[in-house]
KEBA-660266 format. One line per field, with one value per residue (C-alpha): residue in three letters; x, y, z. Coordinates in steps of 0.02 Angstrom, whole numbers, always signed. Layout:
BEGIN
residu = Ala/...;
xx = X/...;
yy = Y/...;
zz = Z/...;
***
This chain:
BEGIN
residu = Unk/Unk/Unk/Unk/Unk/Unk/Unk/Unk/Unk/Unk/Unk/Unk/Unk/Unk/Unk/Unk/Unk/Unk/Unk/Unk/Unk/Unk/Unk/Unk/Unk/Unk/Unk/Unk/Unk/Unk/Unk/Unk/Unk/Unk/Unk/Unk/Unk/Unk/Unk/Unk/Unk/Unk/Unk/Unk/Unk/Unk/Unk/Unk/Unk/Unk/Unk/Unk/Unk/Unk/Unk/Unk/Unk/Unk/Unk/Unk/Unk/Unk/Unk/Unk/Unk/Unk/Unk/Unk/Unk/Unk/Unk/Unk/Unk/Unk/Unk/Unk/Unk/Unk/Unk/Unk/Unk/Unk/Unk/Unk/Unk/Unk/Unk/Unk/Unk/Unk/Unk/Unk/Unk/Unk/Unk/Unk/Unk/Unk/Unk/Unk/Unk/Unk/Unk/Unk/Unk/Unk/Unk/Unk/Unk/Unk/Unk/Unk/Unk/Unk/Unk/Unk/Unk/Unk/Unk/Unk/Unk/Unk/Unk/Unk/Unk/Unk/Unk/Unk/Unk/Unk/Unk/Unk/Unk/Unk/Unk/Unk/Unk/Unk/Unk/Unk/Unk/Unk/Unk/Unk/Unk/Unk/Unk/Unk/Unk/Unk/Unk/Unk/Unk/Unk/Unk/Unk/Unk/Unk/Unk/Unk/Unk/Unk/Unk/Unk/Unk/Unk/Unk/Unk/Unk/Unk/Unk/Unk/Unk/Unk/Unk/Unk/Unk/Unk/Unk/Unk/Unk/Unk/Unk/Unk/Unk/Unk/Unk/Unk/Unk/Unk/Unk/Unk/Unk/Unk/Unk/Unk/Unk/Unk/Unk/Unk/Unk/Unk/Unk/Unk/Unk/Unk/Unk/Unk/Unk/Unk/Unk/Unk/Unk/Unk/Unk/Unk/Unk/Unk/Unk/Unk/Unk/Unk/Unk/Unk/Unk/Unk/Unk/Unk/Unk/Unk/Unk/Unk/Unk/Unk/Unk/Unk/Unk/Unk/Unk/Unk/Unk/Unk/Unk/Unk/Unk/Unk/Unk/Unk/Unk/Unk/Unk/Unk/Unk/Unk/Unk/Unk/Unk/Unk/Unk/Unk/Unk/Unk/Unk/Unk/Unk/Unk/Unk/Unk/Unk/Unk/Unk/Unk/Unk/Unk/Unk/Unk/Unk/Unk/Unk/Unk/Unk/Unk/Unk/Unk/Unk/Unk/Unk/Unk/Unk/Unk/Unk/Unk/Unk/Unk/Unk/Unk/Unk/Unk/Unk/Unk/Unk/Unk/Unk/Unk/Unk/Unk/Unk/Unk/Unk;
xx = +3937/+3954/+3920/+3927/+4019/+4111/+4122/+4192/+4061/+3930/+3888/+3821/+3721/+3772/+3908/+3743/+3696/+3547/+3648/+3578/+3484/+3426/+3333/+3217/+3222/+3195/+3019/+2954/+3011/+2976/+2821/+2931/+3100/+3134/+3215/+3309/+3363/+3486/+3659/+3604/+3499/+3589/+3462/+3453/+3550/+3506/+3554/+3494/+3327/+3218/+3306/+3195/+3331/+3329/+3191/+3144/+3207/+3309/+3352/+3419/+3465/+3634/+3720/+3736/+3686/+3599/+3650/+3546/+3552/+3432/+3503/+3509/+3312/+3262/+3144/+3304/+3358/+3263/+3085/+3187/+3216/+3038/+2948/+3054/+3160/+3017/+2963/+3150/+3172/+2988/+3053/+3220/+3327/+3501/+3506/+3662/+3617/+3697/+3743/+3784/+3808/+3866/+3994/+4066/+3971/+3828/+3892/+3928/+3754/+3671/+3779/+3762/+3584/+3584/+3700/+3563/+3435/+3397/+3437/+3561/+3700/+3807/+3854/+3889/+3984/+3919/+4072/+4051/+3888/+3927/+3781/+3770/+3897/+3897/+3969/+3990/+4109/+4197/+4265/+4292/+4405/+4511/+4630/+4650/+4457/+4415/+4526/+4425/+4261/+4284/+4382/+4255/+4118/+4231/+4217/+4031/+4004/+4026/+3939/+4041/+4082/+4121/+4161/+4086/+4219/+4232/+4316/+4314/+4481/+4661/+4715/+4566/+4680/+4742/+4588/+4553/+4716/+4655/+4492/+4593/+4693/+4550/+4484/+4336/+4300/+4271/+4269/+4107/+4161/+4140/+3998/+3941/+4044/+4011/+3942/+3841/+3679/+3642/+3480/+3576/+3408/+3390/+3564/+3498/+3573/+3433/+3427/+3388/+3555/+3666/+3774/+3736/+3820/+3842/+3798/+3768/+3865/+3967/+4071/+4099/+4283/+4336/+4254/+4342/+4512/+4482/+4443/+4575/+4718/+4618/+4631/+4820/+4826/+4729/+4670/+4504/+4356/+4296/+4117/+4123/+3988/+3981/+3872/+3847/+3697/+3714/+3818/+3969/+3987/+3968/+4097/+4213/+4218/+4240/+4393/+4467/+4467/+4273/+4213/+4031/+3970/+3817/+3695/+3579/+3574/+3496/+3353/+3270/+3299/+3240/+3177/+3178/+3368/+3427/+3391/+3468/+3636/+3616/+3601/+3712/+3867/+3806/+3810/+3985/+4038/+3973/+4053/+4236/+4232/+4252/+4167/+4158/+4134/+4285/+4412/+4366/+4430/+4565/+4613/+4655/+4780/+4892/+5041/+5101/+5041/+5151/+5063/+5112/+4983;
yy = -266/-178/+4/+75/+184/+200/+412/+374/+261/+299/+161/+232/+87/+185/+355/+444/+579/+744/+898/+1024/+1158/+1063/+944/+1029/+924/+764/+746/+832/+741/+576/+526/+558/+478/+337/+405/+220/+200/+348/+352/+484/+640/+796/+910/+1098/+1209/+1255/+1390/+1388/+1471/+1515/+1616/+1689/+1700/+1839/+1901/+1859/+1845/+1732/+1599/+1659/+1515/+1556/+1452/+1295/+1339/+1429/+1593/+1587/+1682/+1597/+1642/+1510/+1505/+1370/+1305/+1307/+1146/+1101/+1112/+1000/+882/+889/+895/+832/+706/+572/+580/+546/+395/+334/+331/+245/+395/+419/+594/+711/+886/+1031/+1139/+1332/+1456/+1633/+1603/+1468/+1438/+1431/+1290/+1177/+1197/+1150/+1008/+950/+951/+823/+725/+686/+673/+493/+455/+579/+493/+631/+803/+930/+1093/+1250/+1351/+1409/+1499/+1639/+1742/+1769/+1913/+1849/+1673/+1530/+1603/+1708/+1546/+1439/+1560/+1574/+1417/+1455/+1496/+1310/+1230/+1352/+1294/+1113/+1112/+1153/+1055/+907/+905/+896/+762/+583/+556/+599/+769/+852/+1019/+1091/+1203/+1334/+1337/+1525/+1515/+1494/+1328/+1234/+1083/+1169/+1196/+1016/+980/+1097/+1018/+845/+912/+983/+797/+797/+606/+671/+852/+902/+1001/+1106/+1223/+1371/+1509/+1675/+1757/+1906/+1920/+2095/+2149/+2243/+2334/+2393/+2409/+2303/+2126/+1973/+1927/+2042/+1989/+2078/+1934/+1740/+1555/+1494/+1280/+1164/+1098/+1257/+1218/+1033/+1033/+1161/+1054/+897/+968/+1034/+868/+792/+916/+863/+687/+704/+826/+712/+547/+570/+513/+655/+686/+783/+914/+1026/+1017/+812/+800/+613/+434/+501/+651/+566/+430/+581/+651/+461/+440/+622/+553/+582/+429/+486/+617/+765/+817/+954/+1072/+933/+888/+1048/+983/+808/+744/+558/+567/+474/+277/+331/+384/+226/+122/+213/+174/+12/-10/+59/-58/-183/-146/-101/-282/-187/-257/-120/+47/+102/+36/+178/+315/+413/+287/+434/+402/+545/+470/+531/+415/+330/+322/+418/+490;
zz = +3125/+3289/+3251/+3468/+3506/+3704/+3755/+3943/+4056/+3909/+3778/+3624/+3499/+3360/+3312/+3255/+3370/+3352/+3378/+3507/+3458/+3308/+3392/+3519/+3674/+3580/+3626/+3485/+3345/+3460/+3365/+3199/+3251/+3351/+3486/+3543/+3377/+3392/+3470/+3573/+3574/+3643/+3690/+3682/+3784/+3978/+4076/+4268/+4240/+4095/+3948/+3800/+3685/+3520/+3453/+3275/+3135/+3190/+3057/+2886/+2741/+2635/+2503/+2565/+2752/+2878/+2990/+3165/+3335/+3431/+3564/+3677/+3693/+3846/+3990/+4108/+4204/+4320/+4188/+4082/+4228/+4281/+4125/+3978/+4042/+4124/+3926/+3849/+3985/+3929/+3732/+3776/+3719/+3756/+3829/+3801/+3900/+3813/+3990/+3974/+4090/+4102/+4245/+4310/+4447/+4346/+4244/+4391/+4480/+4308/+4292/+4489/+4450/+4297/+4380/+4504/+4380/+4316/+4129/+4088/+3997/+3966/+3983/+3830/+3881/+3769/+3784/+3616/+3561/+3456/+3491/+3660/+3763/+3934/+3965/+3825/+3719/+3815/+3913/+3768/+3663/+3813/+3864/+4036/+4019/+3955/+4056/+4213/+4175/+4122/+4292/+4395/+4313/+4324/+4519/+4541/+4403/+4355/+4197/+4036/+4029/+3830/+3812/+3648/+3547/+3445/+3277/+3289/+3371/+3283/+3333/+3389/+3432/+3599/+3648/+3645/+3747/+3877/+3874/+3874/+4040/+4131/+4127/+3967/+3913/+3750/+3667/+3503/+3377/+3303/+3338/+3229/+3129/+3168/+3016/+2952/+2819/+2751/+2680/+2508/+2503/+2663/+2714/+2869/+2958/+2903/+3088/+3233/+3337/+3165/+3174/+3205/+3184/+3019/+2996/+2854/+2697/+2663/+2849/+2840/+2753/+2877/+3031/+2926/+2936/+3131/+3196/+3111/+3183/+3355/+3334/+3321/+3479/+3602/+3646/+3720/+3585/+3480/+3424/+3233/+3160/+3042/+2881/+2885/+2749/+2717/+2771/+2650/+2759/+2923/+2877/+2813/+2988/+3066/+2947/+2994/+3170/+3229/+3338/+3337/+3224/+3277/+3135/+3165/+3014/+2892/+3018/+2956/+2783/+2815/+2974/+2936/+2869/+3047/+2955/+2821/+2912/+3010/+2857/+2745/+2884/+2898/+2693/+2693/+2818/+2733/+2558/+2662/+2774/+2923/+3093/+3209/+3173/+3297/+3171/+3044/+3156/+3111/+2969/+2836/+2722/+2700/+2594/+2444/+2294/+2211/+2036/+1900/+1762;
***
């Protein structure tokens, strides 16, 4: 069976990928997960220089998910091209670099830099953190904004360039057209909900930001049915999120139209759940006599049926 996966010049062995933010820089779950054995590790987000992010608390768990407002805490590029990357070449991982920025400018120079750094295989876009005020967001609820920024990015880079959206938007499918027009390989989605935890007690928000992103099971049929209104809008490959806890969910976002899937949420729930998504697709396969993984895409079946109780 050939599960690889092809996002522009970038081979992935398998549609499996860690999400950023969920995933450190890959180096510290490298003595728990096989890095190589991934599709691809996208690593958390960089800004330029050093960013401490929200203080604490910062994570809150809901029904069926999480609320956070990290707030983009990182070691800035060029510490994660000096200190992390050497490491993630070492382990064989397939390094995705989640790139924000609070203007423009700032979002080409950090991707200039990777482009010259060896062993990045791609670059992620974050134009849609909810809980930050300057940057992100601001361009990628805007059209003319996303099409702006993936613009100018697309002019000092090679390597696959995927602009990471935001379902807090109306139609989430335009977004990918601009992306699509701007000249992405591939657009991730979709990144958190913005949401809101009070204390009943104390009248208080859980987390020190007031309001965060929302992941985990209780987004996935919303992410479902955004990457499937995508996958009719544009042709470039899409990579699905959103709540994937196991194979079945993964494979729902591959049939909806995902070619690669991201899970981050459930690494916090179980670390070692990457062979099992591996396996699990590879089982389905299997069971479904399909060869390549590529021919599941988009293959949803939205007829009426024709059977009658």
């Amino acid at each position: 069976m050939d599960l690889s996966v092809q996002i522009g010049s970038l081979t992935l062995k398998n549609p499996i990928i860690a999400a950023s933010g969920c995933f450190g820089y890959g180096v510290e779950y490298a003595d728990t997960v096989d890095l190589s054995s991934l599709g691809g590790v996208a690593v958390k987000g960089l800004f330029l220089s050093e960013r401490e992010g929200h203080p604490p608390p910062r994570i809150v768990e809901t029904p069926a998910g999480m609320l956070n407002a990290i707030g983009l805490q990182g070691i800035g590029v060029r510490r994660f091209v000096d200190e992390k990357m050497p490491e993630l070449r070492a382990r064989g991982a397939t390094v995705i670099v989640n790139v924000c920025g609070s203007t423009i400018d700032e979002y080409a120079e950090v991707s200039r830099i990777l482009s010259d750094a060896e062993g990045v295989g791609a670059i992620e876009l974050n134009i849609s953190c909810p809980n930050i005020k300057e940057g992100g967001i601001h361009f990628g609820c805007s059209l003319a904004g996303t099409f702006d920024v993936v613009s100018a990015v697309r002019k000092v880079t090679r390597l696959p360039l995927i602009p990471k959206l935001t379902p807090n938007v109306t139609d989430v499918a335009s977004f990918a057209r601009a992306s699509e027009d701007a000249g992405a390989d591939a657009v991730s989605l979709v990144n958190t909900f913005l949401a809101m935890v009070i204390d009943v007690e104390t009248r208080r928000p859980k987390i020190s930001n007031g309001m965060g992103g929302l992941s985990g099971p209780a987004i996935r049929p919303i992410a479902v049915r955004m990457v499937y209104e995508c996958r009719q809008t544009v042709k470039i490959p899409i990579l699905g999120m959103g709540g994937i806890a196991n194979a079945r969910d993964a494979i729902e976002f591959m049939i909806a139209g995902a070619s690669a899937v991201q899970v981050g949420t459930a690494n916090f729930v179980d670390p070692f759940i990457w062979s099992k998504l591996i396996d699990g697709i590879a089982d389905y396969m299997h069971r479904h006599n399909i060869a390549r993984v590529a021919d599941l895409v988009g293959t949803v079946d939205l007829r009426e049926s024709t059977t009658h109780a």
